[in-house]
DRENPA-3360 file (N, C-alpha, C; in nm, 2 decimals, always signed):
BEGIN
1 = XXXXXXXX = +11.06/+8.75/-2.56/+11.11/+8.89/-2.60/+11.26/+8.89/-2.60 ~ +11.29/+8.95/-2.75/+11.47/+8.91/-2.75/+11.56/+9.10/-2.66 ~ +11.69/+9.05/-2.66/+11.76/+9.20/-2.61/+11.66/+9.34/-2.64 ~ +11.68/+9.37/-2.80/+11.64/+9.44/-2.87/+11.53/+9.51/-2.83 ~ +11.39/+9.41/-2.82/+11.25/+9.45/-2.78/+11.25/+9.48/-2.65 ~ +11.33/+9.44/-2.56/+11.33/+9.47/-2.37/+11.38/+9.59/-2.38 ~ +11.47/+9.62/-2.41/+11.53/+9.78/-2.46/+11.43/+9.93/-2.53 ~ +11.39/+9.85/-2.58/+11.31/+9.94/-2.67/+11.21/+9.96/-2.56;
9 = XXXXXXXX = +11.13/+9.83/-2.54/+11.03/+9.87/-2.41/+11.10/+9.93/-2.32 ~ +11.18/+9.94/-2.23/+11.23/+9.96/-2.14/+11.25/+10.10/-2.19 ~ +11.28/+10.17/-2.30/+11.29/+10.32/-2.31/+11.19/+10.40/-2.30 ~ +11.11/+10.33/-2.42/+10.96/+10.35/-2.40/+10.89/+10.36/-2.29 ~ +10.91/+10.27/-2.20/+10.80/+10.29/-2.02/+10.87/+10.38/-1.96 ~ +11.01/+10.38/-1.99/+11.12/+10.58/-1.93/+11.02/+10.69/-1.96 ~ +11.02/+10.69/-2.13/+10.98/+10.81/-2.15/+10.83/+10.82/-2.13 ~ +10.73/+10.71/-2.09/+10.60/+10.73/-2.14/+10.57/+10.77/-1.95;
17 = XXXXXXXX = +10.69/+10.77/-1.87/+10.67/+10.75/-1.73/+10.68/+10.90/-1.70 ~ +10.82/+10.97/-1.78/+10.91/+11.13/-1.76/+10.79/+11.22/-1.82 ~ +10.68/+11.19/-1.94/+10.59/+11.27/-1.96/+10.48/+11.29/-1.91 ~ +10.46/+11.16/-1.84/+10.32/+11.16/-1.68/+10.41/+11.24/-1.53 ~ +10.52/+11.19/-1.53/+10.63/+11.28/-1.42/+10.61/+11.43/-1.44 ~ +10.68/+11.50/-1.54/+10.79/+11.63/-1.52/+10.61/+11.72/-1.55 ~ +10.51/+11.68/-1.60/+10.36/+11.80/-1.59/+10.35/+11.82/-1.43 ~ +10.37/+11.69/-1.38/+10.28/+11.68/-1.28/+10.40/+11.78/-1.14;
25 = XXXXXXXX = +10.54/+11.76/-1.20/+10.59/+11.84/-1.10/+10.61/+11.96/-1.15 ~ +10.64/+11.98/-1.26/+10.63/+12.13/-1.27/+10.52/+12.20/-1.24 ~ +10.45/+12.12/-1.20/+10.23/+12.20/-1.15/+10.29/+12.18/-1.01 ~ +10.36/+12.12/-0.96/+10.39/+12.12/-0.79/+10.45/+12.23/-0.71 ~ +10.58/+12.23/-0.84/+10.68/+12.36/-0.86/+10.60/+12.52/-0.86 ~ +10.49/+12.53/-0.95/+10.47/+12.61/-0.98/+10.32/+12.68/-0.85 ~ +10.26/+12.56/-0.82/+10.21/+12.61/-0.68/+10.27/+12.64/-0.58 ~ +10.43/+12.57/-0.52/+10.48/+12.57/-0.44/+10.56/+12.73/-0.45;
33 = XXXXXXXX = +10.60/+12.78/-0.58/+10.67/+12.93/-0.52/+10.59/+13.05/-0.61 ~ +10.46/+12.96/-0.64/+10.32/+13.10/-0.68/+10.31/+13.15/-0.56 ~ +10.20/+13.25/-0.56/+10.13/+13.34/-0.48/+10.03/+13.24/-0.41 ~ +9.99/+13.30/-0.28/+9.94/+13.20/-0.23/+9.76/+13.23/-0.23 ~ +9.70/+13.08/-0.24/+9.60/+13.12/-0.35/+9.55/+12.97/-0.25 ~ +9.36/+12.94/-0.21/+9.30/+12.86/-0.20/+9.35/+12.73/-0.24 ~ +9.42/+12.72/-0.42/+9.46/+12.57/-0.40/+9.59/+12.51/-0.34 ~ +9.70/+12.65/-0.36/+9.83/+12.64/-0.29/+9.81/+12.60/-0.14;
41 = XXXXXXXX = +9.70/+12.63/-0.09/+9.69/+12.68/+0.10/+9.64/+12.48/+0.08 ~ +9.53/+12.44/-0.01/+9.46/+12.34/+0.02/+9.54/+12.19/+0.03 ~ +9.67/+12.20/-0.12/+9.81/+12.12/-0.11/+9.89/+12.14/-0.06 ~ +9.89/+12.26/+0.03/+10.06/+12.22/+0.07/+10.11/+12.15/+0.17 ~ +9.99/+12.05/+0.26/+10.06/+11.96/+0.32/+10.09/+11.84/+0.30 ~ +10.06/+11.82/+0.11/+10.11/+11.72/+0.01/+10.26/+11.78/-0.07 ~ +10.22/+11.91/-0.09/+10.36/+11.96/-0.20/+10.48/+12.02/-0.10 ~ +10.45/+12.02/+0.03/+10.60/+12.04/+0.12/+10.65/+11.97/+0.10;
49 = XXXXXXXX = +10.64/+11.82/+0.21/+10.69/+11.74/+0.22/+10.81/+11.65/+0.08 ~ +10.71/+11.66/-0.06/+10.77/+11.66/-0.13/+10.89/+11.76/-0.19 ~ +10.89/+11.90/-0.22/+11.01/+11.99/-0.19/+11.13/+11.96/-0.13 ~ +11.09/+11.95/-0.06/+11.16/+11.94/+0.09/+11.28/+11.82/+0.12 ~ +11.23/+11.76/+0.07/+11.25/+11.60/+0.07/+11.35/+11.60/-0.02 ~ +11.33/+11.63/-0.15/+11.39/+11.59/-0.29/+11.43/+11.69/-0.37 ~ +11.45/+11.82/-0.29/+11.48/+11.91/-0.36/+11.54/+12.03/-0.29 ~ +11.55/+12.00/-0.16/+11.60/+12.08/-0.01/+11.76/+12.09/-0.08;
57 = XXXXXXXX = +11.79/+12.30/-0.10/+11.93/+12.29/-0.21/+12.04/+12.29/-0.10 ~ +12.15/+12.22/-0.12/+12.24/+12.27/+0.01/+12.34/+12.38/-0.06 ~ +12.40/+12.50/+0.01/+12.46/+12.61/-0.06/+12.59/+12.60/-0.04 ~ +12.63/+12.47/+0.02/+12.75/+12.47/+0.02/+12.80/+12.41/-0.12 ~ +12.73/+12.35/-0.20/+12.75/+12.36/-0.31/+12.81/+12.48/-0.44 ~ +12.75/+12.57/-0.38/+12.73/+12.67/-0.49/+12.86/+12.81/-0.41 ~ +12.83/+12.77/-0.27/+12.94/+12.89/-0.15/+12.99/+12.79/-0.06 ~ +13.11/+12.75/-0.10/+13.18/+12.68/+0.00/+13.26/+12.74/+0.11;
65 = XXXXXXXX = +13.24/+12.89/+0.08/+13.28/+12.98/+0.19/+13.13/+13.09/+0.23 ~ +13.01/+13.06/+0.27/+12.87/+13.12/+0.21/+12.90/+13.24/+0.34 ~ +12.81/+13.35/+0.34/+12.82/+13.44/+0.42/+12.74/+13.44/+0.56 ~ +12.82/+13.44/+0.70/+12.74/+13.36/+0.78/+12.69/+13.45/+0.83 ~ +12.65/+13.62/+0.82/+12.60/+13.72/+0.87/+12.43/+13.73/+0.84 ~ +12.40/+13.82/+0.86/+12.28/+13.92/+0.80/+12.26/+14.02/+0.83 ~ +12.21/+14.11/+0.76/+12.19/+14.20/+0.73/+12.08/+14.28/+0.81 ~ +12.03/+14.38/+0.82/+11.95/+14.51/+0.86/+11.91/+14.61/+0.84;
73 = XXXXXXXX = +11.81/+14.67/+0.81/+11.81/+14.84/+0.81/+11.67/+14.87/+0.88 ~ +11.77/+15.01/+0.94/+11.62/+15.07/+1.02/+11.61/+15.20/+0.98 ~ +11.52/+15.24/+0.99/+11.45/+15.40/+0.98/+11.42/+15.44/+1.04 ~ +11.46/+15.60/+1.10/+11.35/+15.68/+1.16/+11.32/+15.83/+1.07 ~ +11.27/+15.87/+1.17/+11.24/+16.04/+1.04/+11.19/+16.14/+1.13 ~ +11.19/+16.21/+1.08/+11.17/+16.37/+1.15/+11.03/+16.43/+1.09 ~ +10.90/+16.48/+1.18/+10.79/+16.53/+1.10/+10.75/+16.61/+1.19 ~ +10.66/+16.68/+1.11/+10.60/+16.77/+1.18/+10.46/+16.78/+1.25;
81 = XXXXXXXX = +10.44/+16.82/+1.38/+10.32/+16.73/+1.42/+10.20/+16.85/+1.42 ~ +10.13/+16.83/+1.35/+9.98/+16.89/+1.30/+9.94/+16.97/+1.42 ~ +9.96/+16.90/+1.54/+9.83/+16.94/+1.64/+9.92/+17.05/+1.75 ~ +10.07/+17.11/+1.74/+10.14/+17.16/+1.81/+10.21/+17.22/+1.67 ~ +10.23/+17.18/+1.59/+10.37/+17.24/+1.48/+10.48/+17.21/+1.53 ~ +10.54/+17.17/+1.64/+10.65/+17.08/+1.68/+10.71/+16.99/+1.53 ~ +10.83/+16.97/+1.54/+10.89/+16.88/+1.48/+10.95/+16.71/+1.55 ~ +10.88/+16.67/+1.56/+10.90/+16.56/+1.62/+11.01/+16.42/+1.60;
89 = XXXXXXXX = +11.05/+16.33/+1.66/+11.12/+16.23/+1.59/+11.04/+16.09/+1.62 ~ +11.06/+16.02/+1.53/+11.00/+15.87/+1.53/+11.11/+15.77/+1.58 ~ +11.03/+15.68/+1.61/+11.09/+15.53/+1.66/+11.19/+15.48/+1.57 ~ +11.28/+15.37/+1.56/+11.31/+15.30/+1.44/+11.20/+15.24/+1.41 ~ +11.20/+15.26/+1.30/+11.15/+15.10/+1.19/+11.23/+14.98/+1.17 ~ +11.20/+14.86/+1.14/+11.26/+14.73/+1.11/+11.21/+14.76/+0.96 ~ +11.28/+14.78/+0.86/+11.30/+14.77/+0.73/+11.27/+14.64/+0.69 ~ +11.38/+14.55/+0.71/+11.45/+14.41/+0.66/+11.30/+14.32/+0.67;
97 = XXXXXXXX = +11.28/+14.30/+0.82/+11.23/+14.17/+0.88/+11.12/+14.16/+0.80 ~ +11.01/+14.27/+0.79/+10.87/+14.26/+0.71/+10.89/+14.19/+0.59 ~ +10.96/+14.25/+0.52/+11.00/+14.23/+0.37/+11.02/+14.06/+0.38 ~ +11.13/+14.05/+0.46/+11.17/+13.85/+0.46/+11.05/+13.81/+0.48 ~ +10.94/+13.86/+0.55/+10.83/+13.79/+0.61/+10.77/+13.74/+0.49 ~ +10.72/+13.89/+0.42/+10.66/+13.91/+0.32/+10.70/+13.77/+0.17 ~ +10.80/+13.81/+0.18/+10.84/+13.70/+0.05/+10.84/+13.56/+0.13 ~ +10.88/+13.51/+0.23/+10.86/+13.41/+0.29/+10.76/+13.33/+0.24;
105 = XXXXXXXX = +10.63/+13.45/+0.24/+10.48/+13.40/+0.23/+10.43/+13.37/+0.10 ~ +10.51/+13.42/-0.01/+10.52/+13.46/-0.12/+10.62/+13.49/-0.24 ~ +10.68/+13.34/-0.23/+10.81/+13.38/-0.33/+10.80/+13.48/-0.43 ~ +10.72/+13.44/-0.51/+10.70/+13.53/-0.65/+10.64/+13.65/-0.63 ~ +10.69/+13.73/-0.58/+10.62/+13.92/-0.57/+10.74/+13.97/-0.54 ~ +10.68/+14.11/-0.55/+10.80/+14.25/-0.56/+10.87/+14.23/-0.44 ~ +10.78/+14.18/-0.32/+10.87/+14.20/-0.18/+11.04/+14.18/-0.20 ~ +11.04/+14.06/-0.31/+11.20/+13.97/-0.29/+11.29/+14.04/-0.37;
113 = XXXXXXXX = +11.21/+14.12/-0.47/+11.32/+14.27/-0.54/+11.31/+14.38/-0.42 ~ +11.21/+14.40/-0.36/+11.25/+14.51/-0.29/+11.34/+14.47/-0.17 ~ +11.36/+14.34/-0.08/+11.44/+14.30/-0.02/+11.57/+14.29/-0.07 ~ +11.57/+14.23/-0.16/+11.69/+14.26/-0.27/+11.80/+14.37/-0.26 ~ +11.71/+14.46/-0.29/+11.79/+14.62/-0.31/+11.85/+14.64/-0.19 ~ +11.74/+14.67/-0.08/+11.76/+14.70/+0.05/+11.91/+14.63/+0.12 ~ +11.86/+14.46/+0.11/+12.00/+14.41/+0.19/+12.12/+14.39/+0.07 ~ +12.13/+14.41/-0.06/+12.20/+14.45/-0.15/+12.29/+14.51/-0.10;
121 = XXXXXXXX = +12.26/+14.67/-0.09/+12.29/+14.79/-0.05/+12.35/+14.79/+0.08 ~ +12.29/+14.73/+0.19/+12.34/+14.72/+0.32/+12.50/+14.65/+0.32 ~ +12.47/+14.50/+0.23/+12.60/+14.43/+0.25/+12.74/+14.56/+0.15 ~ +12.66/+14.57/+0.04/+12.79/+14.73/-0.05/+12.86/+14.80/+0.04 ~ +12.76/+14.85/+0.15/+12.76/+14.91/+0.24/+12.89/+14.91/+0.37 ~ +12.86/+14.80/+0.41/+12.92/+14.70/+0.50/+13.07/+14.61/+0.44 ~ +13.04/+14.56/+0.41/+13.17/+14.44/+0.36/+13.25/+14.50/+0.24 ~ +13.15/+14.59/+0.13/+13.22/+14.69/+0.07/+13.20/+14.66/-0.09;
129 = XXXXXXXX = +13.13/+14.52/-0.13/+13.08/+14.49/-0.19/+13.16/+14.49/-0.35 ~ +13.31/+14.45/-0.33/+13.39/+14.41/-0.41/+13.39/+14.24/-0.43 ~ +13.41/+14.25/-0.62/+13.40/+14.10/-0.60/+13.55/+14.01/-0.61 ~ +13.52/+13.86/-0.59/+13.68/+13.82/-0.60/+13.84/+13.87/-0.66 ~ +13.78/+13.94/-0.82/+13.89/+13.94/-0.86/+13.94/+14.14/-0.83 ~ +13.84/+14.20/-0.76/+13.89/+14.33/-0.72/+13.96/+14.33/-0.60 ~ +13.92/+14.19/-0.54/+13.96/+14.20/-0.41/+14.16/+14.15/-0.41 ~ +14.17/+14.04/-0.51/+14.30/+13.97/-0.55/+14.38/+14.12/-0.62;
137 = XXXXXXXX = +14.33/+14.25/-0.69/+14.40/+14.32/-0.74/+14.45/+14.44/-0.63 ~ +14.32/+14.46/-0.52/+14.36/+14.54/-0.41/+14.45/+14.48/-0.34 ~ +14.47/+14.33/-0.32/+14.62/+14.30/-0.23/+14.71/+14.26/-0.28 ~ +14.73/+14.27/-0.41/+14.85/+14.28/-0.50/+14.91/+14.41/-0.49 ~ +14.84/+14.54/-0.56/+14.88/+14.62/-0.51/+14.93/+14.69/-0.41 ~ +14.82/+14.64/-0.29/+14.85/+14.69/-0.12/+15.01/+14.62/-0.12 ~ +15.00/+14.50/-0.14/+15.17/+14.41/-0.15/+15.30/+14.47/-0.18 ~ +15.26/+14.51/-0.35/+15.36/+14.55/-0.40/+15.41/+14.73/-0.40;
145 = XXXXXXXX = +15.29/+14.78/-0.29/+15.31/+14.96/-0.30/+15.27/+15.01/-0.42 ~ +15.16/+14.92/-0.47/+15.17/+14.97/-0.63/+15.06/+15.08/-0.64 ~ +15.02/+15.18/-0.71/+14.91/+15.29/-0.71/+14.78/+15.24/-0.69 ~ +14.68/+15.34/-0.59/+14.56/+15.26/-0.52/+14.46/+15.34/-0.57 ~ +14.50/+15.48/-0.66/+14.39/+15.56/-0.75/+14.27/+15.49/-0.75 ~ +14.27/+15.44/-0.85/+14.16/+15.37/-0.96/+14.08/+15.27/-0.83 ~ +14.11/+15.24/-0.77/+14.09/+15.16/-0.68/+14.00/+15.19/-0.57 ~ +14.07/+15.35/-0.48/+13.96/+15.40/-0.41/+13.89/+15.46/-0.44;
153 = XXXXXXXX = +13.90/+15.55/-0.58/+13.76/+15.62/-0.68/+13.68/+15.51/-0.70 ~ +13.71/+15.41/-0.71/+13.60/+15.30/-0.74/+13.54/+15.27/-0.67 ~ +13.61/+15.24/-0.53/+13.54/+15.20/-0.39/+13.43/+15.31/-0.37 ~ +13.49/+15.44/-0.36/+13.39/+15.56/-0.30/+13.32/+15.58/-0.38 ~ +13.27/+15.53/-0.51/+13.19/+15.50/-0.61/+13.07/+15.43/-0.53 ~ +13.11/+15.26/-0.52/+13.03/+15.19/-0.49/+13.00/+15.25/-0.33 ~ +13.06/+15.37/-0.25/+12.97/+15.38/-0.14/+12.91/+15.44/-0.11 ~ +12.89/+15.54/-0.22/+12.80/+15.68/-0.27/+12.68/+15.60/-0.32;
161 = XXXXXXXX = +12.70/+15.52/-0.41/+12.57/+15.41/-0.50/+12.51/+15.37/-0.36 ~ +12.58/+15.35/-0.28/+12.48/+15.27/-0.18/+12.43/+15.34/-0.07 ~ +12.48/+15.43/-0.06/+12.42/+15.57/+0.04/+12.33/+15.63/+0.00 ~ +12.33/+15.66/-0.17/+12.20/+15.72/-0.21/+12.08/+15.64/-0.21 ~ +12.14/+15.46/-0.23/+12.00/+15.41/-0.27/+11.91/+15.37/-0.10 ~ +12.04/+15.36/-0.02/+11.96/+15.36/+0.11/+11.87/+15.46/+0.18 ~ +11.96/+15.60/+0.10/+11.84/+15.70/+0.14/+11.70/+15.72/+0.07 ~ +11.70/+15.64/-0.04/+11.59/+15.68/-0.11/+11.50/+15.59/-0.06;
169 = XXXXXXXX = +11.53/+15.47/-0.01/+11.47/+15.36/+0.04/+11.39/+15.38/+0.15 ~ +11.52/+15.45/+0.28/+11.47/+15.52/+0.39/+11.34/+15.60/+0.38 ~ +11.37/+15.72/+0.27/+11.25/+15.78/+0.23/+11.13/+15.71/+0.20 ~ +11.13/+15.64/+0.13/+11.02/+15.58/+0.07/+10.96/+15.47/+0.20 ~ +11.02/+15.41/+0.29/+10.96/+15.31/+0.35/+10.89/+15.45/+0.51 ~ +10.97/+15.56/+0.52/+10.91/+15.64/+0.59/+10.76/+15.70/+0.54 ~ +10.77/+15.71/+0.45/+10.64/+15.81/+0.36/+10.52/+15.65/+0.40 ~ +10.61/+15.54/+0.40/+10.44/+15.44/+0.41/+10.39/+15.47/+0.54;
177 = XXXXXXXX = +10.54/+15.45/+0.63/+10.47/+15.40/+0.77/+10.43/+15.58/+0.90 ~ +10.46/+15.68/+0.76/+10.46/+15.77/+0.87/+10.37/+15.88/+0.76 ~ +10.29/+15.78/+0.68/+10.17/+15.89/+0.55/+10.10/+15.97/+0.57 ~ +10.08/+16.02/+0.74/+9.96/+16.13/+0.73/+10.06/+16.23/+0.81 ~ +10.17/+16.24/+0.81/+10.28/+16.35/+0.86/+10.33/+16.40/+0.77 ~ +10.38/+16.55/+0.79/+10.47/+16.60/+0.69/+10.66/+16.57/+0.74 ~ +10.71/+16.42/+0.67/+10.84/+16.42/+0.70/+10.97/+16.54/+0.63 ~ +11.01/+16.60/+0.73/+11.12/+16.66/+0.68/+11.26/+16.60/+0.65;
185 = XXXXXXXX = +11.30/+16.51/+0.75/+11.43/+16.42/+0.74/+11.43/+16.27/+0.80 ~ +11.53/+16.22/+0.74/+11.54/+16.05/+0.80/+11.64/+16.03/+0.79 ~ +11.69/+15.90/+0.84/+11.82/+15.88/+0.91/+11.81/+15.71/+0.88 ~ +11.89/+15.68/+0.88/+11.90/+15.49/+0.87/+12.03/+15.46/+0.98 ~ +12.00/+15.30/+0.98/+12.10/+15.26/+1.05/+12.07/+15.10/+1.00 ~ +12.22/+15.09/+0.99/+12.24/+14.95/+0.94/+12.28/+14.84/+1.03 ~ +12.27/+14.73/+1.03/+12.33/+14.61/+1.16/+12.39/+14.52/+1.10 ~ +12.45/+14.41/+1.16/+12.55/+14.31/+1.14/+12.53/+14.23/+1.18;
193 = XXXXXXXX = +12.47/+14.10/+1.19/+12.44/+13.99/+1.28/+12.48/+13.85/+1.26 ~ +12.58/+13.85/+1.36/+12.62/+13.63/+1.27/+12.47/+13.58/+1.30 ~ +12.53/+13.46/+1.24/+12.39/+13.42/+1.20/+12.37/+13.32/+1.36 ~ +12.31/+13.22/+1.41/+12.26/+13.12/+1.47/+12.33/+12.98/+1.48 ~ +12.44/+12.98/+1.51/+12.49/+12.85/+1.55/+12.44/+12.74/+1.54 ~ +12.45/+12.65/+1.45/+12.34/+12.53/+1.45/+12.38/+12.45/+1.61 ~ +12.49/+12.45/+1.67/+12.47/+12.39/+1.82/+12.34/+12.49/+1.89 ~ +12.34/+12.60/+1.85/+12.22/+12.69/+1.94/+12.09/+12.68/+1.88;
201 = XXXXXXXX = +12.10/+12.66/+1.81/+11.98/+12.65/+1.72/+11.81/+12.63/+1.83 ~ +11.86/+12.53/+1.93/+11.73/+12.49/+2.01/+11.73/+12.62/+2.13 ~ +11.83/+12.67/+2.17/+11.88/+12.77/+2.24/+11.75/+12.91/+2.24 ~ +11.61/+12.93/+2.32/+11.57/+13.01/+2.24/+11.59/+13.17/+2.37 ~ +11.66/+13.11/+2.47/+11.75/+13.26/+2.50/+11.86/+13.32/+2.42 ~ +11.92/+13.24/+2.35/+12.04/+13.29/+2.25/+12.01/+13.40/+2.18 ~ +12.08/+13.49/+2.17/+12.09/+13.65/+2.08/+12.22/+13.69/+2.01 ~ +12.25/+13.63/+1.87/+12.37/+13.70/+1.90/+12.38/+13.86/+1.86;
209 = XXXXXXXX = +12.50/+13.89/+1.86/+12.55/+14.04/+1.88/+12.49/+14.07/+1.75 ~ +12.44/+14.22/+1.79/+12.44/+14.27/+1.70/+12.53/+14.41/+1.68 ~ +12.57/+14.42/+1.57/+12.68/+14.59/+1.59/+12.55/+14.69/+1.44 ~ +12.54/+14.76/+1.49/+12.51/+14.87/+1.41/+12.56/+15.01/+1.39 ~ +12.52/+15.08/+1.26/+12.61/+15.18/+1.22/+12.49/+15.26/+1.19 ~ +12.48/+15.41/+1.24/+12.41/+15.53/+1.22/+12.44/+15.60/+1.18 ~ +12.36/+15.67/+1.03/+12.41/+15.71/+0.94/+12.36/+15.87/+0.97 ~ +12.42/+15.97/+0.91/+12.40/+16.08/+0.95/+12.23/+16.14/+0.90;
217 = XXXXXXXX = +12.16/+16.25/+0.94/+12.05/+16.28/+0.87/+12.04/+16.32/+0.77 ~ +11.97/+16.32/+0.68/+11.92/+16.39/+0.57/+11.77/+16.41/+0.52 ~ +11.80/+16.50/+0.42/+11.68/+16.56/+0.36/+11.56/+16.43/+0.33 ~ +11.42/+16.45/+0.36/+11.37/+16.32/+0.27/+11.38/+16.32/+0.13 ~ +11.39/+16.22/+0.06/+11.38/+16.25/-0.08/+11.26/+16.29/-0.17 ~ +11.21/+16.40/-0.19/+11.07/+16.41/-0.26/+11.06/+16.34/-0.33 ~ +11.09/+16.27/-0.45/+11.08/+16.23/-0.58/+11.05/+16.06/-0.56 ~ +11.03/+16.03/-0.45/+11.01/+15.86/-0.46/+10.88/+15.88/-0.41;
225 = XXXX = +10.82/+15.74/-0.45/+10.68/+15.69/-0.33/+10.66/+15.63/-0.25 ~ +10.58/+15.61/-0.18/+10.59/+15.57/-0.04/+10.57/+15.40/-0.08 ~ +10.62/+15.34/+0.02/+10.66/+15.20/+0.01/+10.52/+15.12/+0.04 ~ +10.54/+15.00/-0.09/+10.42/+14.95/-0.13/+10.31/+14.88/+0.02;
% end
């Protein structure tokens, strides 16, 4: 067999290898972040290990400064109790945690848009949710005393955007977990949590701090629905 024909074979057994390959993973891929379903449950202690292995993303890639917090929201609400007519108040709710659970279980479903919004909104909220190049124009100007107009109409833009969508959220996640009461008001409160020290990581008394912010009450929102 001269150069010429080793080559040719040798492209040939590439590609006749990449079109027995790339079906067979993309059917791996596609069980691994489907809904979870009898054959997903029956492979996955063949298609982890593989993931995992060969495909585990690191994000320092992508955020070489990544954000080492998270996020929070809780609910409570105000209703009225059937059996006295009292106006009562509820517990907090854990907003956040269900939802992570939820998509955890289940990449591909609404949960990971509705988690989305939620801790979206919280971080807008929180850190203030400007991106790099608003943030290099706010300390140029802060620098140079230059006009900060445009700058905090925009800010109190983005923190109206994010107060309304937290209330509507509030609303709606109270209307699930509190559906056979008449709610009159709810309230949220947001948290802040560094994340887990990978030295602590085995630590399972470790807690770190959490700071939270309580937001004033308001009206429920009629016009939403109660959370899926």
């Amino acid at each position: 067999m001269n150069r010429t024909s080793l080559q040719q074979f040798t492209l040939n057994t590439i590609a006749s290898l990449l079109a027995i390959y790339l079906p067979i993973h993309f059917f791996i891929i596609l069980i691994y972040t489907g809904p979870v379903n009898p054959v997903s449950l029956t492979l996955k202690p063949y298609i982890t290990p593989y993931i995992e292995t060969f495909f585990q993303q690191n994000w320092h890639l992508f955020a070489p400064k990544p954000i080492s917090v998270n996020f929070k929201m809780y609910v409570r609400a105000e209703y009225k109790n059937h059996k006295n007519g009292m106006i009562e108040q509820s517990a907090w709710f854990d907003v956040t945690s269900p939802l992570i659970d939820l998509n955890n279980k289940t990449i591909l479903s609404p949960y990971n848009r509705l988690g989305r919004i939620g801790t979206g909104y919280v971080h807008q909220l929180l850190i203030g949710g400007k991106d790099d190049l608003s943030i290099k124009i706010l300390n140029r100007k802060s620098e140079t005393k230059g006009d900060l107009t445009l700058l905090n109409q925009e800010y109190k833009a983005h923190m109206d955007e994010a107060k309304k969508g937290l209330h509507r959220l509030a609303s709606s996640y109270a209307k699930k977990v509190l559906k056979h009461y008449d709610i009159t008001r709810v309230q949220y409160m947001t948290s802040i949590v560094d994340s887990i020290p990978y030295s602590k990581r085995n630590e399972t008394s470790y807690r770190p701090e959490e700071k939270t912010t309580i937001f004033e009450w308001e009206k429920v929102v009629e016009d939403v629905v109660a959370f899926p």
